[in-house]
C-alpha positions in Angstrom: 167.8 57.5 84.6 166.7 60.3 86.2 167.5 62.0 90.0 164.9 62.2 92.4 165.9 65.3 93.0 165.1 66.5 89.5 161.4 65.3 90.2 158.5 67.8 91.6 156.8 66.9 94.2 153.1 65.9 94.1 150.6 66.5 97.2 147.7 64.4 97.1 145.6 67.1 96.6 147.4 68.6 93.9 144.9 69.5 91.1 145.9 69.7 87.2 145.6 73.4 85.8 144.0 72.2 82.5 141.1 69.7 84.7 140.3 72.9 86.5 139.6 74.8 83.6 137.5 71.9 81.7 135.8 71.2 85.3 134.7 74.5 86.6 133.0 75.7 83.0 129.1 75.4 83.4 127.4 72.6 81.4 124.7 73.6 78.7 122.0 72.1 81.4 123.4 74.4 84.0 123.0 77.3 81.8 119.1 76.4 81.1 118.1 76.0 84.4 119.5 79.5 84.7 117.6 80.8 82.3 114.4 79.7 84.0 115.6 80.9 87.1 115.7 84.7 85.3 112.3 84.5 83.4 110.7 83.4 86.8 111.8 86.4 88.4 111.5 88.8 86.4 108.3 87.6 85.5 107.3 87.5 89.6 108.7 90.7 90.5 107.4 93.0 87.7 104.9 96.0 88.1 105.1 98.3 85.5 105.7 96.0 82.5 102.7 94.1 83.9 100.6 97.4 82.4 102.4 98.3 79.7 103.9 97.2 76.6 107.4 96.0 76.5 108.5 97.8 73.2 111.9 96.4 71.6 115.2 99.0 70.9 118.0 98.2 68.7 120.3 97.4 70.1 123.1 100.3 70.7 120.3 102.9 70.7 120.7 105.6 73.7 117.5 107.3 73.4 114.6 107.1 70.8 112.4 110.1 69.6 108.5 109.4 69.4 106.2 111.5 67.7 102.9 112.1 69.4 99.9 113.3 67.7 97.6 116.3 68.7 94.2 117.3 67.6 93.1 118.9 64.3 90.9 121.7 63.9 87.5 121.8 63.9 85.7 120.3 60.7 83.7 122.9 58.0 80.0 123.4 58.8 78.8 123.6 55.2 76.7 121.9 52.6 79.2 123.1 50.0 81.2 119.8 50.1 83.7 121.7 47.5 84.7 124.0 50.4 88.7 123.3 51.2 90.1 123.6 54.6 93.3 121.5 54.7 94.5 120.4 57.8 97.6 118.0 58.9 97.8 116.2 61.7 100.3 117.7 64.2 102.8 115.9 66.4 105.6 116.6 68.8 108.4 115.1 68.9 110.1 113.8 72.5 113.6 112.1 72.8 113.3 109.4 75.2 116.5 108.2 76.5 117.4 104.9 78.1 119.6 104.1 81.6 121.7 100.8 81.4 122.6 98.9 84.7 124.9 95.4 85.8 124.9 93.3 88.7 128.2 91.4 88.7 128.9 88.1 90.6 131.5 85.3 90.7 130.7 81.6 91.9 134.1 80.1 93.7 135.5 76.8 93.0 134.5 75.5 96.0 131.2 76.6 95.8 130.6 75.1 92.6 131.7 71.8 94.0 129.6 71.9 97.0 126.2 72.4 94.5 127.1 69.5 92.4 128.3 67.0 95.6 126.4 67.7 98.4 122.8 67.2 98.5 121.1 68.6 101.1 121.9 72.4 99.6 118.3 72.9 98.4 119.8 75.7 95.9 122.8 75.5 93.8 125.3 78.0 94.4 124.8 79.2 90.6 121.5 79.3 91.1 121.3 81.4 94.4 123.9 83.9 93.2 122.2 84.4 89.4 119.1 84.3 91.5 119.8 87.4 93.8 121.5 89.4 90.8 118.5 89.1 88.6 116.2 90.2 91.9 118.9 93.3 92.5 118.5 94.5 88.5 114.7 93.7 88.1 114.4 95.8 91.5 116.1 98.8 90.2 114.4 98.1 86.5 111.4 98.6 88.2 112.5 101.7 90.4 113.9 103.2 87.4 110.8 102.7 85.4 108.9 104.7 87.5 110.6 107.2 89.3 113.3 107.5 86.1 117.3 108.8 86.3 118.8 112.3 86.7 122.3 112.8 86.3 122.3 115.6 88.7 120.5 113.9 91.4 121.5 109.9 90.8 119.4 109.5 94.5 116.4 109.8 92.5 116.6 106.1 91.9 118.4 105.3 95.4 121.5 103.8 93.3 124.4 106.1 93.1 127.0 103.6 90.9 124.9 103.2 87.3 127.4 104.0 85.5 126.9 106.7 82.5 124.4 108.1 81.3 123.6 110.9 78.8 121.0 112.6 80.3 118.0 112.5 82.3 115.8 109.7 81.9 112.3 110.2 82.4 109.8 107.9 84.5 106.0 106.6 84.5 105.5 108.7 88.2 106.4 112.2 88.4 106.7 112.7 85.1 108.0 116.4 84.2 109.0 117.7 81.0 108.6 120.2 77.7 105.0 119.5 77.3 103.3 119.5 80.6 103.2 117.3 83.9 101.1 114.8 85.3 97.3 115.6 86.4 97.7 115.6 90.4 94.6 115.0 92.6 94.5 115.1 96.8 93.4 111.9 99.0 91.0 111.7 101.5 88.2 113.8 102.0 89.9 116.4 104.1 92.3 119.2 102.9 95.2 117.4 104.8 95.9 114.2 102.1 94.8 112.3 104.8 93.2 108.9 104.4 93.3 107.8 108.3 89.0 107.3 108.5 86.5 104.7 107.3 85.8 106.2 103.6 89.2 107.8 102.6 89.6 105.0 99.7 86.3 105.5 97.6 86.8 109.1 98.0 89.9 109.4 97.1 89.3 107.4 93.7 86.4 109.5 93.0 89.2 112.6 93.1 91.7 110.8 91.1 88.5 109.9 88.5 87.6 113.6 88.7 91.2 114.7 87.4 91.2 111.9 84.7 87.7 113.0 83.5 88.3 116.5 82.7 90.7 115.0 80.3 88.1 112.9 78.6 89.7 109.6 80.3 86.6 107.9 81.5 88.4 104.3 82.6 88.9 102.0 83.5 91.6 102.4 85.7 94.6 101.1 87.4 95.1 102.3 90.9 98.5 102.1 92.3 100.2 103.0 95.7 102.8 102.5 98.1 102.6 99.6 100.6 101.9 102.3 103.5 98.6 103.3 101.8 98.0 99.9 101.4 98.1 98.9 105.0 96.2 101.5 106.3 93.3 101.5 103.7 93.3 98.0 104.2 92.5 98.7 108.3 89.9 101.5 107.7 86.6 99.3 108.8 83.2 101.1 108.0 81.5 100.1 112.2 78.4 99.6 110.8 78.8 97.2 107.2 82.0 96.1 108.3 83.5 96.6 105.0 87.0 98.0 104.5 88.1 100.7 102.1 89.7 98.4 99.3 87.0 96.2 99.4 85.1 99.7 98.8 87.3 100.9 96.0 87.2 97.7 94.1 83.3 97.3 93.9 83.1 101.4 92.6 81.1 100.9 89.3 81.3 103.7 86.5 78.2 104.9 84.3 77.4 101.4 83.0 78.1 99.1 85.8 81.5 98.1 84.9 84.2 98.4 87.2 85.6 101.6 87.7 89.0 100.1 88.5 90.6 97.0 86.1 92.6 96.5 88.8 94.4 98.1 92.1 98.3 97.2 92.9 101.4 98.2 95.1 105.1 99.4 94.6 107.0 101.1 97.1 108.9 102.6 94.0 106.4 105.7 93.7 108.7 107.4 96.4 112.7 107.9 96.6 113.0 107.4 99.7 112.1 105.7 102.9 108.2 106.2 103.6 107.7 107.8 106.4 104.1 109.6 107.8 103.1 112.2 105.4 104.6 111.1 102.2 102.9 108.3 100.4 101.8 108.0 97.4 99.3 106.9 94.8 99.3 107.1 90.9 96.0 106.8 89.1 96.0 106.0 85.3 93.8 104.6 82.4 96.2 102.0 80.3 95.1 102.7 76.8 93.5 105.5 75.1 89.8 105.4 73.4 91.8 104.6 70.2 93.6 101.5 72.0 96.8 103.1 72.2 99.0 102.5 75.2 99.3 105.5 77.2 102.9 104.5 78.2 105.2 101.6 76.9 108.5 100.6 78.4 111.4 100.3 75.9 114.2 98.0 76.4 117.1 97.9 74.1 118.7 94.8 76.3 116.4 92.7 78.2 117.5 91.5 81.7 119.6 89.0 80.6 122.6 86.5 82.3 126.3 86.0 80.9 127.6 83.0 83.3 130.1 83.1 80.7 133.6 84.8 81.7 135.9 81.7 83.0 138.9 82.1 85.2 141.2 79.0 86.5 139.3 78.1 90.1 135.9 79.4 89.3 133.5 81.7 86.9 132.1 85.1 86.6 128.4 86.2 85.6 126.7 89.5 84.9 123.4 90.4 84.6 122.2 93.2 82.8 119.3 95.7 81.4 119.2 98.9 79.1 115.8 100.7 79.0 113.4 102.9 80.6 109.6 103.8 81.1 108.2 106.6 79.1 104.9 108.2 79.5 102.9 108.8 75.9 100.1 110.6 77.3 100.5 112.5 80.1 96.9 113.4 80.7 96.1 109.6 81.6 97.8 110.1 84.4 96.9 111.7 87.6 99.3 111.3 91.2 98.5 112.3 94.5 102.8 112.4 96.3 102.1 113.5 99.5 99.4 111.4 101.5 99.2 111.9 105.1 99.0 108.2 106.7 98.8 109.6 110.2 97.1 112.6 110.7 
């Protein structure tokens, strides 16, 4: 017979390692309605993959090179069809690399108790925490995407803990390297980038058109700016038609009464920082080229992507993560304006 002594004592609330561990483990349901939760965001909060293709990476690749095509020479002008001139068409290569990022989170024990017992939580703990990760990562996907990732100057991107990366990562906006830059056009109709008057918008499309043009992009468009140039197009009036600048901008026609713009959006990720005065922005650009090429595509070698998967004794860990970038195939569909005066 056993002492009394020899036996441990048992608290009411005393809970079994091993039921912990089976208990606290998300069911395959849970992990579903995860899932959904993702592809909703993602799919609510994009901007730039809503333009341009999403192109698929092995997985484990840290850059990938693209060869881009340039012009032959002129044909022969001759009736002698035996003539030779042979001709190859040229390319440049361009190393693209990609920027990886992780949004880590934990859901307590308790917390997971509280989603599956009480009922009046209108969100699941799970949910809400896989919820604001994925809206964290699809932020900075979309910030990195356009303004890209210098390893010298990690602000770029307003994120200063992304780990690694090998070297500087291009964007969609601002675009700079071996081959050129961006076309760059000035808003308003004054020399100050202003677009503070009745008028500004149309204008100022005209200017971006005029920049595209010389390149032999003739639209349509896609007209994109930060939400300060937003608000105040959106309060110039003309006094006499009543008719405000984006209204304007969106019934421009071009030479055969089609639209002039497919369509006209906002980001405040066209700027680093804070916008402040005198330093909006807009980016003008034409999607595809005569050909029906895309003019930019956005690689991902991981999509955003959840792993609720990582189990410890009174609770589990998640991560959420994404590996890509945004690269710019033809710079001269591009045009940017990176300094427009609000208030002048």
């Amino acid at each position: 017979m056993r002492d009394k002594a020899d036996t441990p004592i048992m608290f009411a609330d005393s809970i079994p390692k091993a039921w912990v561990d089976a208990q606290y483990s998300l069911m395959p349901r849970e992990v579903e309605s995860l899932d959904r939760i993702v592809y909703n965001v993602v799919r609510h909060r994009r901007i730039a993959t809503k333009y341009f293709p999403t192109i698929p990476i092995p997985k484990g690749k840290r850059y990938r090179t693209l060869a881009i095509s340039q012009e032959m020479r002129e044909p022969i002008f001759d009736d002698d069809f035996m003539t030779e001139d042979i001709d190859e068409a040229k390319k440049s290569e361009h190393t693209f690399w990609l920027g990886a990022m992780h949004k880590d989170f934990r859901l307590k024990m308790i917390d997971i108790d509280a989603s599956r017992n009480n009922r009046y939580y209108n969100i699941s703990h799970e949910q809400l925490n896989i919820r604001e990760a994925v809206k964290t990562i699809v932020d900075y996907k979309e910030r990195f995407c356009w303004l890209g990732y210098g390893s010298l100057n990690k602000a770029r991107t307003g994120a200063m803990d992304q780990g690694s990366i090998d070297s500087y990562v291009e964007g969609l906006f601002n675009c700079t390297r071996g081959d050129g830059t961006l076309n760059t056009f000035t808003a308003g109709a004054g020399a100050n980038d202003g677009i503070d008057a009745a008028g500004d918008g149309p204008i100022t499309v005209g200017k971006a058109m005029a920049s595209l043009i010389a390149d032999q992009y003739y639209g349509p468009y896609v007209f994109i700016m930060t939400p300060d140039c937003y608000a105040q197009l959106a309060q110039n009036f003309n006094s006499t038609t009543h008719i405000s600048d984006i209204e304007r901008m969106r019934g421009m026609i071009d030479l055969n009464g089609n639209k002039i713009l497919e369509n006209l959006d906002v980001t405040h990720y066209l700027i680093a920082a804070a916008a402040t005065a005198d330093n909006g922005a807009m980016l003008c650009m034409q999607r595809k080229t005569p050909e029906g090429e895309p003019t930019a595509i956005i690689m991902e070698a991981y999509p955003v992507s959840h792993y609720p998967t990582q189990m410890t004794s009174l609770g589990i860990k998640g991560k959420v993560l994404w590996m890509g970038n945004g690269s710019v195939l033809r710079m001269a569909a591009f045009t940017e304006e990176t300094a427009v005066n609000i208030v002048t």
